[in-house]
N, CA, C, O and CB atoms as a CASP TS submission, in Angstrom:
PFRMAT TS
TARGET T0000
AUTHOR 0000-0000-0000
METHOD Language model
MODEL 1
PARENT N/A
ATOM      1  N   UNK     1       8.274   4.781  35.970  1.00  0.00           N
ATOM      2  CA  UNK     1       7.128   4.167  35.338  1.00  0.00           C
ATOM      3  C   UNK     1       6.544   5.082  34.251  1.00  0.00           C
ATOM      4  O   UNK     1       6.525   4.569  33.132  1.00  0.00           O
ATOM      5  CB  UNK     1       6.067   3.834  36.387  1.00  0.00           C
ATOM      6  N   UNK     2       6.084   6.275  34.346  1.00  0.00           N
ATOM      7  CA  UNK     2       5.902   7.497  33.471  1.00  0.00           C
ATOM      8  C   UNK     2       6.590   7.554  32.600  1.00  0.00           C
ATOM      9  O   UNK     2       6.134   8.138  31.616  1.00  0.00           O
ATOM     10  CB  UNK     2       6.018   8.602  33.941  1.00  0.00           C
ATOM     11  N   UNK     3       8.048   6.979  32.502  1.00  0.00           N
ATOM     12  CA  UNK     3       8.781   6.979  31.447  1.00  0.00           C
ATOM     13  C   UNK     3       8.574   6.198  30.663  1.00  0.00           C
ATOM     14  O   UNK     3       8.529   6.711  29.545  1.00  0.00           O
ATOM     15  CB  UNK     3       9.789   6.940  31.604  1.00  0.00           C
ATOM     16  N   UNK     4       8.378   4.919  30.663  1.00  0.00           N
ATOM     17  CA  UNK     4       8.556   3.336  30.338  1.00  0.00           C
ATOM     18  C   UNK     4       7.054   3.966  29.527  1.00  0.00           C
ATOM     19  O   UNK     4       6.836   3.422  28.444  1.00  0.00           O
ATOM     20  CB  UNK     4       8.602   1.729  31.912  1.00  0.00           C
ATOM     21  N   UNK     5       6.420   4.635  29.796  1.00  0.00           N
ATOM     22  CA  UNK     5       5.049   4.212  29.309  1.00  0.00           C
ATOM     23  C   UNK     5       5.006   5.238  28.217  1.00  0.00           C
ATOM     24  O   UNK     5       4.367   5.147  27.168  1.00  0.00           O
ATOM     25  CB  UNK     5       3.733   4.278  30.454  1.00  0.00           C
ATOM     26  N   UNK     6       5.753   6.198  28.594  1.00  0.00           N
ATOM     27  CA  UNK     6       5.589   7.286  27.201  1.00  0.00           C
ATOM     28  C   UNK     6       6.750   6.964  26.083  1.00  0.00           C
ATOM     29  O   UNK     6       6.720   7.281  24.894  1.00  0.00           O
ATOM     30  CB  UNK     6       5.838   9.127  27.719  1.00  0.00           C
ATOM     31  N   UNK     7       7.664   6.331  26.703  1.00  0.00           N
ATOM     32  CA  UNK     7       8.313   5.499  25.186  1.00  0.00           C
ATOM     33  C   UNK     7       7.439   4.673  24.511  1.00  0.00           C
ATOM     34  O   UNK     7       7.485   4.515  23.292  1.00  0.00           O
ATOM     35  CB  UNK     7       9.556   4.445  25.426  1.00  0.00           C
ATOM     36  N   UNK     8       6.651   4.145  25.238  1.00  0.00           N
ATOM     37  CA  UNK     8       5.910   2.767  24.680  1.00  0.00           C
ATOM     38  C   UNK     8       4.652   3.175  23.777  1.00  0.00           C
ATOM     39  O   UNK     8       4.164   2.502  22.869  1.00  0.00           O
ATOM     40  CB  UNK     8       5.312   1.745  26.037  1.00  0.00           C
ATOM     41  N   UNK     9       4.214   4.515  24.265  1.00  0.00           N
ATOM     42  CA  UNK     9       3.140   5.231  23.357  1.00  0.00           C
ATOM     43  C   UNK     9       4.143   5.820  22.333  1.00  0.00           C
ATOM     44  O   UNK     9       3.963   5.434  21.178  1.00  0.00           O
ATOM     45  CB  UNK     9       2.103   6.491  24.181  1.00  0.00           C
ATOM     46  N   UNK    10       4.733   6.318  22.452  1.00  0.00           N
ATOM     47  CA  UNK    10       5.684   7.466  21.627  1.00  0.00           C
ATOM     48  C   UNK    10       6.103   5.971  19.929  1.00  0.00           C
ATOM     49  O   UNK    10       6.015   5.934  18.702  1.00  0.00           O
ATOM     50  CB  UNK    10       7.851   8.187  23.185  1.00  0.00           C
ATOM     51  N   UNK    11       6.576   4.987  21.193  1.00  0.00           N
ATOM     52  CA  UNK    11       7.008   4.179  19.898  1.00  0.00           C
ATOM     53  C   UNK    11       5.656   3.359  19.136  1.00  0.00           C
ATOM     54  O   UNK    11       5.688   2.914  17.989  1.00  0.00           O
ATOM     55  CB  UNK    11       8.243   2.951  20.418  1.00  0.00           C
ATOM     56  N   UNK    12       4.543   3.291  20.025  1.00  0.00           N
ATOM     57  CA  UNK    12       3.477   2.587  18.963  1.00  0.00           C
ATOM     58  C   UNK    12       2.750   3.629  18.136  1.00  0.00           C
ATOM     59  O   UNK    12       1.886   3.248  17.346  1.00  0.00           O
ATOM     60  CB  UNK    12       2.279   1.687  19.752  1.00  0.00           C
ATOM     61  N   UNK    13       3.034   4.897  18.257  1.00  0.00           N
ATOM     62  CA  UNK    13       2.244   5.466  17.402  1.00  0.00           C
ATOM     63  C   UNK    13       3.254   5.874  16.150  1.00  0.00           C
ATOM     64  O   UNK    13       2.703   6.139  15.081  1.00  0.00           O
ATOM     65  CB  UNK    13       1.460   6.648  18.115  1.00  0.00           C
ATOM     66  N   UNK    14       4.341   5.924  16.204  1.00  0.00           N
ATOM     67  CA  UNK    14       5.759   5.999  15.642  1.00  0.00           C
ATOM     68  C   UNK    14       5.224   5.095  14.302  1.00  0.00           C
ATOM     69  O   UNK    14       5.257   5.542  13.156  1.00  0.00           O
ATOM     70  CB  UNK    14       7.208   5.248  16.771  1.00  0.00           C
ATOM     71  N   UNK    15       4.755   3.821  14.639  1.00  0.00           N
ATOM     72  CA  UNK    15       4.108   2.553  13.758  1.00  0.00           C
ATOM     73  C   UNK    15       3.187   2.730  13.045  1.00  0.00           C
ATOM     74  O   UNK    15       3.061   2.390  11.868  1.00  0.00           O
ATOM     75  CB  UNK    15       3.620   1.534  14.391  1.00  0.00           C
ATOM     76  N   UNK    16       2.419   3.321  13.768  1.00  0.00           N
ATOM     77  CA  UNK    16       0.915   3.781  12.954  1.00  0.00           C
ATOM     78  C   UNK    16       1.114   4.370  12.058  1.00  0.00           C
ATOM     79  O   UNK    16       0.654   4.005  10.976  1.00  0.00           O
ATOM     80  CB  UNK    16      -0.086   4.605  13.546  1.00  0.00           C
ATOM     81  N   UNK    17       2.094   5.826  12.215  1.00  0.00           N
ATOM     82  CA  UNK    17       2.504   6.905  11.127  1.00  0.00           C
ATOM     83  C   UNK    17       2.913   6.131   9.736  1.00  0.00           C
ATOM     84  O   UNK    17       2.917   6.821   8.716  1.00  0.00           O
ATOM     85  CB  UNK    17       3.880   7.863  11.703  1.00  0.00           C
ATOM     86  N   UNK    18       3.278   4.654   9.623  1.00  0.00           N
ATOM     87  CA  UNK    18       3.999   4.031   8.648  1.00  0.00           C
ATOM     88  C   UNK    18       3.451   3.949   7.615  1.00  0.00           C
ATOM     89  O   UNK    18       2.904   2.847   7.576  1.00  0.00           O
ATOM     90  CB  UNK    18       4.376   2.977   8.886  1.00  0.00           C
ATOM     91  N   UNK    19       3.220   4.681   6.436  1.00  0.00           N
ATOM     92  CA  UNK    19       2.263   4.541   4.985  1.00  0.00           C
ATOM     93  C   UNK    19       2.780   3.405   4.297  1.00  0.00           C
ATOM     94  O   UNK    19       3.925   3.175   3.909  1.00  0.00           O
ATOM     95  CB  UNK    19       2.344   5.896   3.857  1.00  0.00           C
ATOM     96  N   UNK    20       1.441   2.552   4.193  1.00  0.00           N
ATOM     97  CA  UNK    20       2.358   1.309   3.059  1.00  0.00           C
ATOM     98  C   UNK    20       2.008   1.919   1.420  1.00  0.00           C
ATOM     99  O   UNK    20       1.207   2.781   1.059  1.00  0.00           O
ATOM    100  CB  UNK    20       1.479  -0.834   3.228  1.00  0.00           C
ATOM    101  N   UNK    21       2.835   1.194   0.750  1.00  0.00           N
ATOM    102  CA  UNK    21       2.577   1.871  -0.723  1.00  0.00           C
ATOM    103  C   UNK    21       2.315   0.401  -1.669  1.00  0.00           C
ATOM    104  O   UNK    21       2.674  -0.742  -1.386  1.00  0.00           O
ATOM    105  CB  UNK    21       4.208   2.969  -1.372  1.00  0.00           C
ATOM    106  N   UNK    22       1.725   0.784  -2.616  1.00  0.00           N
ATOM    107  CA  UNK    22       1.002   0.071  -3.186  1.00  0.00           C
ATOM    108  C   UNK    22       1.199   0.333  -4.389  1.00  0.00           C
ATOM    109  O   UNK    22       1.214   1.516  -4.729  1.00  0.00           O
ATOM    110  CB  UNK    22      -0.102   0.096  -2.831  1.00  0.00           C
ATOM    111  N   UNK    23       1.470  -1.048  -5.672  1.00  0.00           N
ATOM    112  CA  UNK    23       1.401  -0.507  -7.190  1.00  0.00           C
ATOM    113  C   UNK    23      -0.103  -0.709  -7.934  1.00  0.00           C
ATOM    114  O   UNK    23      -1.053  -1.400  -7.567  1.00  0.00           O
ATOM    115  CB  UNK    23       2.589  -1.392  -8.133  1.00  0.00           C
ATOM    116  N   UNK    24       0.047   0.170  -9.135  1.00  0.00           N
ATOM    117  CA  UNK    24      -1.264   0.067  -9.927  1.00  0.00           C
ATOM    118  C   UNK    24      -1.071   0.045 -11.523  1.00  0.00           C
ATOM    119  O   UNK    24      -0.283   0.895 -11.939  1.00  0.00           O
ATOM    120  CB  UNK    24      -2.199   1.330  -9.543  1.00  0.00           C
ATOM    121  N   UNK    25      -1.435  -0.469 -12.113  1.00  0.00           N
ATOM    122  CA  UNK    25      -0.766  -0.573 -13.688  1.00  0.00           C
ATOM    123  C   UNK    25      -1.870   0.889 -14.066  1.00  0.00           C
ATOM    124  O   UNK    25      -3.068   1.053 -13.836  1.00  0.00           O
ATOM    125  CB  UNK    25      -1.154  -2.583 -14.882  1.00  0.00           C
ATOM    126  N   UNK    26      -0.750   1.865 -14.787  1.00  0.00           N
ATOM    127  CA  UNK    26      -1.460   3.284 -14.913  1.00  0.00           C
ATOM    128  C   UNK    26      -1.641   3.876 -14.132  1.00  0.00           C
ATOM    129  O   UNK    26      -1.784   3.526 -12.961  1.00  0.00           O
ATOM    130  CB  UNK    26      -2.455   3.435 -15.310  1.00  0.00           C
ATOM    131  N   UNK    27      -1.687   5.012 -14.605  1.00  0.00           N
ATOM    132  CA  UNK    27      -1.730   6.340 -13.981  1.00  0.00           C
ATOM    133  C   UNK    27      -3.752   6.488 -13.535  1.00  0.00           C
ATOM    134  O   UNK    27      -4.079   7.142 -12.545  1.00  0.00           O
ATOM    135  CB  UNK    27      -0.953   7.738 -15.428  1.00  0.00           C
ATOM    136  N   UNK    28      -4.555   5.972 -14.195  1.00  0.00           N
ATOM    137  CA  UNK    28      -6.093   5.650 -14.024  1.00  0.00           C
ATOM    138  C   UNK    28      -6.877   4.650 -14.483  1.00  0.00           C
ATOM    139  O   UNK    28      -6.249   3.790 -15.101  1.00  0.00           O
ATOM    140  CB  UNK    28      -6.728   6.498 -14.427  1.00  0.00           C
ATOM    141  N   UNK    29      -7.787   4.514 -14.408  1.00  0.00           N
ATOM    142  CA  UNK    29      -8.465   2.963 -14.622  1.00  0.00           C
ATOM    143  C   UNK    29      -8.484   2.044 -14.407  1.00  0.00           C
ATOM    144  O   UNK    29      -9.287   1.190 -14.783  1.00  0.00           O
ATOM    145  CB  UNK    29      -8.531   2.493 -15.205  1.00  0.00           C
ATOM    146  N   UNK    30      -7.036   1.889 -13.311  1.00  0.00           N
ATOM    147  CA  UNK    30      -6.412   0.440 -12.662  1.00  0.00           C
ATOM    148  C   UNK    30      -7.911   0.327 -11.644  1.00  0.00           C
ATOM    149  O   UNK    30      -8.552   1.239 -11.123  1.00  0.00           O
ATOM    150  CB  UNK    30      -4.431   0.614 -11.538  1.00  0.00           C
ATOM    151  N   UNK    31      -8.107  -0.935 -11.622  1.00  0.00           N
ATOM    152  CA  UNK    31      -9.125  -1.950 -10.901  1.00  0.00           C
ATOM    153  C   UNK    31      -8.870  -2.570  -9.582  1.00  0.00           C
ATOM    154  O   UNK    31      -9.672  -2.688  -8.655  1.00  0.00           O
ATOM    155  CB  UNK    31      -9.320  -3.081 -11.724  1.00  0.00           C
ATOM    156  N   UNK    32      -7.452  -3.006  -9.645  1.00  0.00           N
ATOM    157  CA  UNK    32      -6.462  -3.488  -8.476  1.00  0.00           C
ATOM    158  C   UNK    32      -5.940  -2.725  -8.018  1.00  0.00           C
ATOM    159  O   UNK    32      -6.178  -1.554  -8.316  1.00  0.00           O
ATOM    160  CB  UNK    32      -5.533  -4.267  -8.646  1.00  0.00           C
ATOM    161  N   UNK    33      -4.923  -3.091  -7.019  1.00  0.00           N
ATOM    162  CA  UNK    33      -3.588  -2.958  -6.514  1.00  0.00           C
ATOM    163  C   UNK    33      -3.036  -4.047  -6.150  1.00  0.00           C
ATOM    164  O   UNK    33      -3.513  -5.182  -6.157  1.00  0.00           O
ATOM    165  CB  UNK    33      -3.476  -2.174  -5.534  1.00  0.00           C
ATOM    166  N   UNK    34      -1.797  -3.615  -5.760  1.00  0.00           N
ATOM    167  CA  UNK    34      -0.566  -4.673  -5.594  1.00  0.00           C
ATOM    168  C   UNK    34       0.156  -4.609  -4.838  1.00  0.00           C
ATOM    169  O   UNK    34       0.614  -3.466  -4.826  1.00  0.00           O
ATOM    170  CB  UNK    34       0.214  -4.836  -6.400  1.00  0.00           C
ATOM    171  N   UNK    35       0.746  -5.444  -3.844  1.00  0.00           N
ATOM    172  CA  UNK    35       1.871  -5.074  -2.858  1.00  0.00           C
ATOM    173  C   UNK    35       3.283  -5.533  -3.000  1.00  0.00           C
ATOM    174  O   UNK    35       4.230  -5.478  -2.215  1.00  0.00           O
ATOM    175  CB  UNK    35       1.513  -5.520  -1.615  1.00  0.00           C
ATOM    176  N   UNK    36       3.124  -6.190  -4.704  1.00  0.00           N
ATOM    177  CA  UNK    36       4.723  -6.152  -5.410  1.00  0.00           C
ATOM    178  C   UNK    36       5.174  -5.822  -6.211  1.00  0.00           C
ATOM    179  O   UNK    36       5.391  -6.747  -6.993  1.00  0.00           O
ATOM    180  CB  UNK    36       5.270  -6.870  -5.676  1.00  0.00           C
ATOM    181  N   UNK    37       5.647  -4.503  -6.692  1.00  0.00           N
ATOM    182  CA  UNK    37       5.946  -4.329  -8.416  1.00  0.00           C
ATOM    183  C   UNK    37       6.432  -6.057  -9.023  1.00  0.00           C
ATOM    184  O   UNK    37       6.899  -6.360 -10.121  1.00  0.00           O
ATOM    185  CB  UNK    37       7.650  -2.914  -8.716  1.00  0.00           C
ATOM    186  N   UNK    38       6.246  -6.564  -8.349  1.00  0.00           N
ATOM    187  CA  UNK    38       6.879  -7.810  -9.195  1.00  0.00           C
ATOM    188  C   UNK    38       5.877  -9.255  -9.140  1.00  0.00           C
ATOM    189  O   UNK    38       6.135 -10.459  -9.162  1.00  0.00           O
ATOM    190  CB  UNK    38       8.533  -8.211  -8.444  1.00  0.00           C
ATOM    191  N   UNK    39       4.281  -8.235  -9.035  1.00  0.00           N
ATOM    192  CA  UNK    39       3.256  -9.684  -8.824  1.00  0.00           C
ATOM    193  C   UNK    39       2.776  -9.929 -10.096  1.00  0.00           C
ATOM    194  O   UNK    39       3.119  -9.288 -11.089  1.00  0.00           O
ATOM    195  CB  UNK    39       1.829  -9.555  -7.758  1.00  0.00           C
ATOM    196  N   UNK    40       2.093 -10.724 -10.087  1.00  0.00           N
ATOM    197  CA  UNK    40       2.192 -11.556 -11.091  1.00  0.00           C
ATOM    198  C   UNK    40       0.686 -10.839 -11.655  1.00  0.00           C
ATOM    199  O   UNK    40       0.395 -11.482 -12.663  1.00  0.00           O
ATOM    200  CB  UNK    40       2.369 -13.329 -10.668  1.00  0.00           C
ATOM    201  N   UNK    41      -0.011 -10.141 -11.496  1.00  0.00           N
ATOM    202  CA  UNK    41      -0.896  -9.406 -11.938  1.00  0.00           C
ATOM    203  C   UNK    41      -0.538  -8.151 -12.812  1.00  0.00           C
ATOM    204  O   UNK    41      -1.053  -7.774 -13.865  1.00  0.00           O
ATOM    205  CB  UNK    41      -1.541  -9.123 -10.916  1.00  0.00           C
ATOM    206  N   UNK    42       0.300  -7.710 -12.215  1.00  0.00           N
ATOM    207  CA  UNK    42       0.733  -6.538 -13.076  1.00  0.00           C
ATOM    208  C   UNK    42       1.888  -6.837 -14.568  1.00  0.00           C
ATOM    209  O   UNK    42       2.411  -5.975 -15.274  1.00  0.00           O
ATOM    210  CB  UNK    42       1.525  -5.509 -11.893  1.00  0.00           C
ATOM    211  N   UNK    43       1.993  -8.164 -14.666  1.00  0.00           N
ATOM    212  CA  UNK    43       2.887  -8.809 -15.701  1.00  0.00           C
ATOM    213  C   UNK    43       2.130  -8.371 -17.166  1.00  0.00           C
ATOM    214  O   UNK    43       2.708  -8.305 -18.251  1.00  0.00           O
ATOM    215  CB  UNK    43       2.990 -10.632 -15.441  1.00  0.00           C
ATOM    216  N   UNK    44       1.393  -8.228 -17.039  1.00  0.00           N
ATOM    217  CA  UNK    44       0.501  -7.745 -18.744  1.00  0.00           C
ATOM    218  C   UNK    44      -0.080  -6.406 -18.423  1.00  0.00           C
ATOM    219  O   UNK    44      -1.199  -6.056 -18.799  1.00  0.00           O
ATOM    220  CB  UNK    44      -1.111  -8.938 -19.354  1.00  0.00           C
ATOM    221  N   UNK    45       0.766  -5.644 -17.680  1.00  0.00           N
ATOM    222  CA  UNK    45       0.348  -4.014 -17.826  1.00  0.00           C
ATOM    223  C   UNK    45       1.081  -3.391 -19.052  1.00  0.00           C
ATOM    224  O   UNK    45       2.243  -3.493 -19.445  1.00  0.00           O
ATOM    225  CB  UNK    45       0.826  -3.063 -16.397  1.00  0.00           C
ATOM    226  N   UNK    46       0.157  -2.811 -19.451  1.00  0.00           N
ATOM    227  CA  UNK    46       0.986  -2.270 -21.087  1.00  0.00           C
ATOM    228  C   UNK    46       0.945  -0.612 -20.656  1.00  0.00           C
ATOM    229  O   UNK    46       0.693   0.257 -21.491  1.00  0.00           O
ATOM    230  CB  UNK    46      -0.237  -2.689 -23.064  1.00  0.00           C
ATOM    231  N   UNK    47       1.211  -0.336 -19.322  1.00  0.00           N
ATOM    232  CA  UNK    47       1.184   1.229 -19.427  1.00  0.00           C
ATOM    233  C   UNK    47       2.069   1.123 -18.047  1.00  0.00           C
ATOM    234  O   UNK    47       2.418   0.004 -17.669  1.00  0.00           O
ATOM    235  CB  UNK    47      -0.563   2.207 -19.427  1.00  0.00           C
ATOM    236  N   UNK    48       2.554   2.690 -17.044  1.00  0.00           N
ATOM    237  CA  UNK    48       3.958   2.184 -16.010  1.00  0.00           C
ATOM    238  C   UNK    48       2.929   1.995 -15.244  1.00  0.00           C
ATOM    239  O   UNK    48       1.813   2.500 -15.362  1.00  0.00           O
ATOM    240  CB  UNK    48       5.423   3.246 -15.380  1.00  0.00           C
ATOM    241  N   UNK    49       3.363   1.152 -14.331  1.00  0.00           N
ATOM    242  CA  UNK    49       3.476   0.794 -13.219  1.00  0.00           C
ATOM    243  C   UNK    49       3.561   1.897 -12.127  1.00  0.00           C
ATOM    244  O   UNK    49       4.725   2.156 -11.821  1.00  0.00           O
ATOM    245  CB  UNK    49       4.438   0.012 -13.268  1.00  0.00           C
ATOM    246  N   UNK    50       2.914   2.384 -11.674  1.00  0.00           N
ATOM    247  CA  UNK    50       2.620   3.358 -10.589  1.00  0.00           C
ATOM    248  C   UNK    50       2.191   3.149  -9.071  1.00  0.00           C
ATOM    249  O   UNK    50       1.220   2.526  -8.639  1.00  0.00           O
ATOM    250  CB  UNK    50       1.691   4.038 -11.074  1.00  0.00           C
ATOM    251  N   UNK    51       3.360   3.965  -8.257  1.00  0.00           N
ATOM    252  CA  UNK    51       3.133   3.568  -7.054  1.00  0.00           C
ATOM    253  C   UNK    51       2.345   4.854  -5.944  1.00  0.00           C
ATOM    254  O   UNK    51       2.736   6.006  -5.761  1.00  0.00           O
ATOM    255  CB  UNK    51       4.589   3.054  -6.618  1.00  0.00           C
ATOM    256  N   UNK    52       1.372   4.290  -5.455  1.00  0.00           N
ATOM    257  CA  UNK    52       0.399   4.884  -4.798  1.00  0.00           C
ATOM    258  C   UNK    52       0.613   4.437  -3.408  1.00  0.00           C
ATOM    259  O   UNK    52       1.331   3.493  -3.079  1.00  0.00           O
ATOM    260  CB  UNK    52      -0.920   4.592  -5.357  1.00  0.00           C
ATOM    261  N   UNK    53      -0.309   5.461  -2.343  1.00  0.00           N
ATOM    262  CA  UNK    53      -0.350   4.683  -0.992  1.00  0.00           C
ATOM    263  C   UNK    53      -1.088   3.992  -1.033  1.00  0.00           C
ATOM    264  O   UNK    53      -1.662   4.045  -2.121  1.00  0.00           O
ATOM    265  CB  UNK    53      -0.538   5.198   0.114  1.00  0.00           C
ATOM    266  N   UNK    54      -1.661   2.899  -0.070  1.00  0.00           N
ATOM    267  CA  UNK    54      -2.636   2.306   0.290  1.00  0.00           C
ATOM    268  C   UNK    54      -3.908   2.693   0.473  1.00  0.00           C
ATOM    269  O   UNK    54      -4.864   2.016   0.094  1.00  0.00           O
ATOM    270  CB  UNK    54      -2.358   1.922   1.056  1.00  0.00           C
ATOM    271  N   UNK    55      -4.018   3.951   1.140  1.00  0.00           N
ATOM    272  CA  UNK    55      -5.381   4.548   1.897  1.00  0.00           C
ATOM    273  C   UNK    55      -6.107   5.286   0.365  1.00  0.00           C
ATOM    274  O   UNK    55      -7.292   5.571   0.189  1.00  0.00           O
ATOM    275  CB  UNK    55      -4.904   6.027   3.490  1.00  0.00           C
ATOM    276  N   UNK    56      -4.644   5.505  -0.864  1.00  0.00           N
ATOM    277  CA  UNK    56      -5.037   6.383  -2.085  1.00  0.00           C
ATOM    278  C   UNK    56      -5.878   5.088  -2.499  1.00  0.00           C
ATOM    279  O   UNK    56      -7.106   5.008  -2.456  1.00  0.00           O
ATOM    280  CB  UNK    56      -3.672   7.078  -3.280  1.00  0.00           C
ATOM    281  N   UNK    57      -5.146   4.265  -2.837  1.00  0.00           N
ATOM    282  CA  UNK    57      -5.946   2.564  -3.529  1.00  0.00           C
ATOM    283  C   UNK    57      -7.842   2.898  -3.179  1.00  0.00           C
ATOM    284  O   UNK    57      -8.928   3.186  -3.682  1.00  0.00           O
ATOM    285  CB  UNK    57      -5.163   0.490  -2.077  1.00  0.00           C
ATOM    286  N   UNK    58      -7.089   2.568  -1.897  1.00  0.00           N
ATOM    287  CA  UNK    58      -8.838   2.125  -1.176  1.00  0.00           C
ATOM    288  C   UNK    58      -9.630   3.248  -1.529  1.00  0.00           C
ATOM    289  O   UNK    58     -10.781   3.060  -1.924  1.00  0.00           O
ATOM    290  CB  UNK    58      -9.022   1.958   0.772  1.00  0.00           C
ATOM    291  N   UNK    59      -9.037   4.695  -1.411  1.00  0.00           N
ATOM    292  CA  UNK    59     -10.013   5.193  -1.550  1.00  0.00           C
ATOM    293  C   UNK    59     -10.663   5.700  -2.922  1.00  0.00           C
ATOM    294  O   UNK    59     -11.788   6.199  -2.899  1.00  0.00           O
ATOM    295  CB  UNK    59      -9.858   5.930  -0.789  1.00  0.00           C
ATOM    296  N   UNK    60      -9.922   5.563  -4.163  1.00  0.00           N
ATOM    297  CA  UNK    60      -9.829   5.125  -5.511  1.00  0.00           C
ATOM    298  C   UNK    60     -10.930   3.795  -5.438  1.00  0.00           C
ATOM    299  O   UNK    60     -11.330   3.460  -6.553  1.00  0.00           O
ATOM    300  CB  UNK    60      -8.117   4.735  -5.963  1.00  0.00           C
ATOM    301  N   UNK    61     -11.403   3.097  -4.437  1.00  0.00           N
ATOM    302  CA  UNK    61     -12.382   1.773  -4.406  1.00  0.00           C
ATOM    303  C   UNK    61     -11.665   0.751  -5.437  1.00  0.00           C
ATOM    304  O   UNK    61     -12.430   0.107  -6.155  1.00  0.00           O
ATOM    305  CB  UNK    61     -14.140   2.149  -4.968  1.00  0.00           C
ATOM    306  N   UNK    62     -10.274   0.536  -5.584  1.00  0.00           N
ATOM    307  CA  UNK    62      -9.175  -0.373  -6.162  1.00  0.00           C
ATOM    308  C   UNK    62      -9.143  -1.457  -4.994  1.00  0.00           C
ATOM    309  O   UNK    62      -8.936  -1.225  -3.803  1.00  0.00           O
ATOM    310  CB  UNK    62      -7.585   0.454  -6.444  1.00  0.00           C
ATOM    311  N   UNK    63      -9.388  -2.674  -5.584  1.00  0.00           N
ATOM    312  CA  UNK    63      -9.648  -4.356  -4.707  1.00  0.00           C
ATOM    313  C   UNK    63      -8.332  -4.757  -4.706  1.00  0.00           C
ATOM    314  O   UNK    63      -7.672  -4.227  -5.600  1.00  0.00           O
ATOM    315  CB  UNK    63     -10.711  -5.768  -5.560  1.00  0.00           C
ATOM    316  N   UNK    64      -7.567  -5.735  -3.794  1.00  0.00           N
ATOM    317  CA  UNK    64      -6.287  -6.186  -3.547  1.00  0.00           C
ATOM    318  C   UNK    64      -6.437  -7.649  -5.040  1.00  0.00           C
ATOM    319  O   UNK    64      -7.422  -8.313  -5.361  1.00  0.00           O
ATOM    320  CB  UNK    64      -6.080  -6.744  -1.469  1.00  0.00           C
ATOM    321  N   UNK    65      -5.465  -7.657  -5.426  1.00  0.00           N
ATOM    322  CA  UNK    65      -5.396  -8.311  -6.897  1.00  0.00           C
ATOM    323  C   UNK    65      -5.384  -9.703  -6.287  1.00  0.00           C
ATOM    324  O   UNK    65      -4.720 -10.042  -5.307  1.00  0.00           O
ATOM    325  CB  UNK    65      -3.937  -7.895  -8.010  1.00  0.00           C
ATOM    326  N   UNK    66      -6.069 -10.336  -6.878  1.00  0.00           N
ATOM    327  CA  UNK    66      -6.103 -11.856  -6.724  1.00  0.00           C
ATOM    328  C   UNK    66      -4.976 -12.912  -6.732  1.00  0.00           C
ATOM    329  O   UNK    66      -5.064 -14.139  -6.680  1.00  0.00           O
ATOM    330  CB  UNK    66      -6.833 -12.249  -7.652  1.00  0.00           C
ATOM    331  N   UNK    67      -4.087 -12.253  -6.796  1.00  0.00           N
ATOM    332  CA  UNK    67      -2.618 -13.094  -6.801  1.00  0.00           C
ATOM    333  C   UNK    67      -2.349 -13.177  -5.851  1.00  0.00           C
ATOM    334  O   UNK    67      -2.078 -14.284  -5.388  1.00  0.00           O
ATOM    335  CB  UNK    67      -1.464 -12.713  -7.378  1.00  0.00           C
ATOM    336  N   UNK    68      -2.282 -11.795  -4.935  1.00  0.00           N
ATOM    337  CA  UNK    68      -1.717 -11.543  -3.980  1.00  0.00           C
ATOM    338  C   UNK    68      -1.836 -12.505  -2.591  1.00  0.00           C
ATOM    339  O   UNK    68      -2.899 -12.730  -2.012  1.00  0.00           O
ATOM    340  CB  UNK    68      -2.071 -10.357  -3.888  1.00  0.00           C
ATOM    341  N   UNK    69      -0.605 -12.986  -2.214  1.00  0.00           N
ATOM    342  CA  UNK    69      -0.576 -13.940  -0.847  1.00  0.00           C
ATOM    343  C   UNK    69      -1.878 -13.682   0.073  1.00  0.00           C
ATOM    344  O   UNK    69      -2.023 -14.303   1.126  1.00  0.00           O
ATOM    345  CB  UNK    69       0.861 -13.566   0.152  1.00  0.00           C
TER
END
């Protein structure tokens, strides 16, 4: 039983560790983020396309882009 249960912690925190990444048109000033280099928000970025984590976004105070599903 001790076993069964420390795989089961071992593997849900395994999950947690998982960073999602996130794009932003530019390197600064981006407003959004994105969870597709290929959304339809970032189609009229005239500077690259830059990929950030998630927790960087949020904490940058960058809003999830209005396209997005």
């Amino acid at each position: 039983m001790k076993v069964i249960i420390l795989v089961l912690f071992t593997t849900l925190t395994s999950f947690s560790m998982v960073e999602t990444n996130v794009y932003v048109c530019g390197a600064s000033g981006a407003k959004k983020y994105h969870y597709k280099e290929s959304c339809r928000g970032l189609s009229s970025c005239k500077q690259e396309v830059t990929k950030i984590s998630l927790k960087q976004a949020q904490g940058y105070g960058l809003t999830l882009c209005g396209w997005e599903d």
